[in-house]
C-alpha positions as CSV (number, residue, x, y, z in Angstrom):
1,X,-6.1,-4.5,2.8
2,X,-4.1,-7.2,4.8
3,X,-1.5,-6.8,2.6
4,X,-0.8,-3.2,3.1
5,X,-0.5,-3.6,6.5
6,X,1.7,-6.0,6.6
7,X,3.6,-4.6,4.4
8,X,3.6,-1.5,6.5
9,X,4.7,-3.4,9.7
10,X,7.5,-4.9,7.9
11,X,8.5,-1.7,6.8
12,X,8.3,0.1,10.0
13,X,10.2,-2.6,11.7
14,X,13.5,-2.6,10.2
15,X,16.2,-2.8,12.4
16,X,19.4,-3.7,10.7
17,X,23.0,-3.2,10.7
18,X,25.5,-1.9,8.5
19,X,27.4,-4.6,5.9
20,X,25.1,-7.6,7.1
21,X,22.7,-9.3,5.4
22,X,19.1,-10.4,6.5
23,X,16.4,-12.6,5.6
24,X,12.8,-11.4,6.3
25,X,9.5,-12.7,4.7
26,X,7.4,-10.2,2.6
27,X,3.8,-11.0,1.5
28,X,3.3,-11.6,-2.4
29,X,-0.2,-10.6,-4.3
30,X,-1.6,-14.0,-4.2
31,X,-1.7,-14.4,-0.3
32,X,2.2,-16.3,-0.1
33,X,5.3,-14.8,1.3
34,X,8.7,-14.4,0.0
35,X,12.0,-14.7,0.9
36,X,13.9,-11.5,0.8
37,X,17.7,-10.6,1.7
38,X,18.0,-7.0,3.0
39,X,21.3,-5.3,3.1
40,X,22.0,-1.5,4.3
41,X,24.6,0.4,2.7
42,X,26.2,3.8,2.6
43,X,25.5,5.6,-0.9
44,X,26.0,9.8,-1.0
45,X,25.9,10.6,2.5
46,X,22.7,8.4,2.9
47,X,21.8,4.9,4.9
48,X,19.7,2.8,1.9
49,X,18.2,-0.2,2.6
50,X,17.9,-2.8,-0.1
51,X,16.0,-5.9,-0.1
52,X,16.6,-8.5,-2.8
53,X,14.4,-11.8,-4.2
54,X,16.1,-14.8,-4.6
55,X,16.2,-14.3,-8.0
56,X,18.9,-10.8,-7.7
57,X,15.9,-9.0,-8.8
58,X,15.0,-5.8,-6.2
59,X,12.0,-6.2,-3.8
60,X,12.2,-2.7,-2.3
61,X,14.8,-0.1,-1.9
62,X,14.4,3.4,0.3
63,X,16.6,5.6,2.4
64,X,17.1,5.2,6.2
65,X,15.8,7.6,8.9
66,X,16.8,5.6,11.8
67,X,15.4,2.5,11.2
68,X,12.3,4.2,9.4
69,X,11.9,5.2,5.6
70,X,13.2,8.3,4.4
71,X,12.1,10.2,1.3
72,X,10.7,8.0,-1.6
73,X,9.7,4.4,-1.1
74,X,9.1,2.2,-3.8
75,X,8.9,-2.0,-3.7
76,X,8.6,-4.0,-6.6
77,X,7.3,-7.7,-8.2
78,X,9.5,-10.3,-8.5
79,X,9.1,-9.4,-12.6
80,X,10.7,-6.2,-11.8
81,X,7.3,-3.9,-12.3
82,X,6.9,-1.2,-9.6
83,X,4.4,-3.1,-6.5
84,X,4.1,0.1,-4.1
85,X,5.3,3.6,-4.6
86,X,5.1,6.1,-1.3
87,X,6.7,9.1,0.4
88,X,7.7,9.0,4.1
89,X,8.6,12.4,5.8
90,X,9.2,12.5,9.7
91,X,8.8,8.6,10.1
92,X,5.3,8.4,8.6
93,X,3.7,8.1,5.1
94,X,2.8,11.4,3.5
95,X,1.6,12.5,0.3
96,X,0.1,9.7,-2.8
97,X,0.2,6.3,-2.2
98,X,-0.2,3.7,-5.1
99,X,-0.1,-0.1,-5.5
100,X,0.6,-1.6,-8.9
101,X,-0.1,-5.1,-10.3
102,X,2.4,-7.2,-11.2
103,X,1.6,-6.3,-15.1
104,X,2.3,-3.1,-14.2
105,X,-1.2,-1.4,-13.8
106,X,-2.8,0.7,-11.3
107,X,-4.9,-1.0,-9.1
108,X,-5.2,1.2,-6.0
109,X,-4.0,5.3,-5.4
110,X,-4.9,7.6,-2.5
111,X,-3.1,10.0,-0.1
112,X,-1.5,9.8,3.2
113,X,-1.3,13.1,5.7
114,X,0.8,12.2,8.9
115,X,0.8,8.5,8.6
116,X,-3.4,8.6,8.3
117,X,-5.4,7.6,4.9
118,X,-6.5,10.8,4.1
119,X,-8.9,11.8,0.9
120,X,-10.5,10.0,-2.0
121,X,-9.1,6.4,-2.3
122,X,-9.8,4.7,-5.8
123,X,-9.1,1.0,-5.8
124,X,-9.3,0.4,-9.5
125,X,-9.2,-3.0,-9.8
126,X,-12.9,-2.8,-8.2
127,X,-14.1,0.1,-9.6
128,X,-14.5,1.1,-5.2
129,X,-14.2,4.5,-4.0
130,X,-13.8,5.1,-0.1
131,X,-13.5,8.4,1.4
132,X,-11.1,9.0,4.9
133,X,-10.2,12.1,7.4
134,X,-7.6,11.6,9.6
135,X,-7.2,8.2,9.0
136,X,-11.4,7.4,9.6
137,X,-13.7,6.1,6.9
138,X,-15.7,9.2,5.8
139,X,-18.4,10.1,3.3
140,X,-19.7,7.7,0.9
141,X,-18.1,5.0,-0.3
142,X,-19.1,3.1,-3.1
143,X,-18.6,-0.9,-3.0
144,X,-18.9,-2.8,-6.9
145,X,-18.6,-6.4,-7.4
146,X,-16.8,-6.7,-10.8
147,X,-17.9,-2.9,-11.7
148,X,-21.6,-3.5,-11.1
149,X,-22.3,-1.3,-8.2
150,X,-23.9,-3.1,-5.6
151,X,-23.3,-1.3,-2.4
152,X,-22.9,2.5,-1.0
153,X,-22.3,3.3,2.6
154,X,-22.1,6.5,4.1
155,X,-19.7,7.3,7.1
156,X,-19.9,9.9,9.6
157,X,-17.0,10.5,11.9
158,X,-15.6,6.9,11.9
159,X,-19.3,5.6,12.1
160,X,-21.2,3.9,9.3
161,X,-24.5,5.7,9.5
162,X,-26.2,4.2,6.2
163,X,-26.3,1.7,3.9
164,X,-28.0,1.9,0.8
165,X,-28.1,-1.1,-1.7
166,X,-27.6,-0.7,-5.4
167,X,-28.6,-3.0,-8.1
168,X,-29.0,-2.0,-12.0
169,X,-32.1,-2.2,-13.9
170,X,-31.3,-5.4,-16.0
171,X,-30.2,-7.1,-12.9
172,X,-31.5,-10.4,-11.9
173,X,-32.9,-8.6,-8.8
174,X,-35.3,-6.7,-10.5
């Protein structure tokens, strides 16, 4: 989850300038950050910004609003696989978000509606489901360690109301 927001903040925060290059720091999976060079060029009528690995290999790559996203947003490994795919309209996420891991699978999808997490959110990778409205945790949401459910919570308004353990029969706490 730290990740995403960082990642967020470094998108948001853009501010560069035509035929110059910059070097910025983006977070990897495993918790280290990588050097980038971001360039902004002029391809059909549109401002595209293009951040690049060391290694020539594309980090991310979307269209300018300003200094904001525009349109399709999609950042990527340094192995080249697909990291983060999203949609910005009017300088905020809207529509299915999905992170990727580096061997290409999906670990995490849900939905943004005016910048908020909004919807089921599946995070694969855990076998979790959470549950948001306008950006608040809503509903249940169902917490496994390694697929074995262990936890569900139930949200109301923003507000965890219950929590209710889960452990399966031929567990050791039984």
């Amino acid at each position: 989850m730290q990740i995403k927001g960082v990642l967020l903040l470094l998108i948001i925060h853009h501010f560069t300038c035509f035929g110059q290059n910059k070097q910025v720091l983006i977070p990897s999976e495993n918790g280290t950050f990588l050097k980038v060079t971001e360039s902004v060029t002029y391809q059909h009528g549109d401002s595209v910004l293009t951040a690049k690995y060391e290694s020539g290999s594309i980090a991310y790559r979307y269209k300018l609003n300003g200094s904001y996203p525009s349109g399709l947003y999609k950042s990527y490994h340094p192995n080249g696989q697909v990291y983060t795919e999203s949609v910005w309209i009017n300088k905020k996420l809207n529509g299915i978000w999905k992170r990727y891991a580096s061997s290409g699978k999906l670990i995490e999808s849900g939905q943004y509606i005016d910048g908020l997490r909004s919807g089921v959110w599946f995070i694969f990778d855990k076998g979790n489901v959470e549950v948001y409205k306008k950006g608040r945790k809503r509903g249940r949401w169902r917490i496994n360690e390694g697929w074995t459910p262990r936890t569900l919570y139930r949200y109301k308004k923003g507000v965890l109301n219950k929590v209710k353990r889960h452990y399966p029969k031929k567990s050791v706490f039984h």
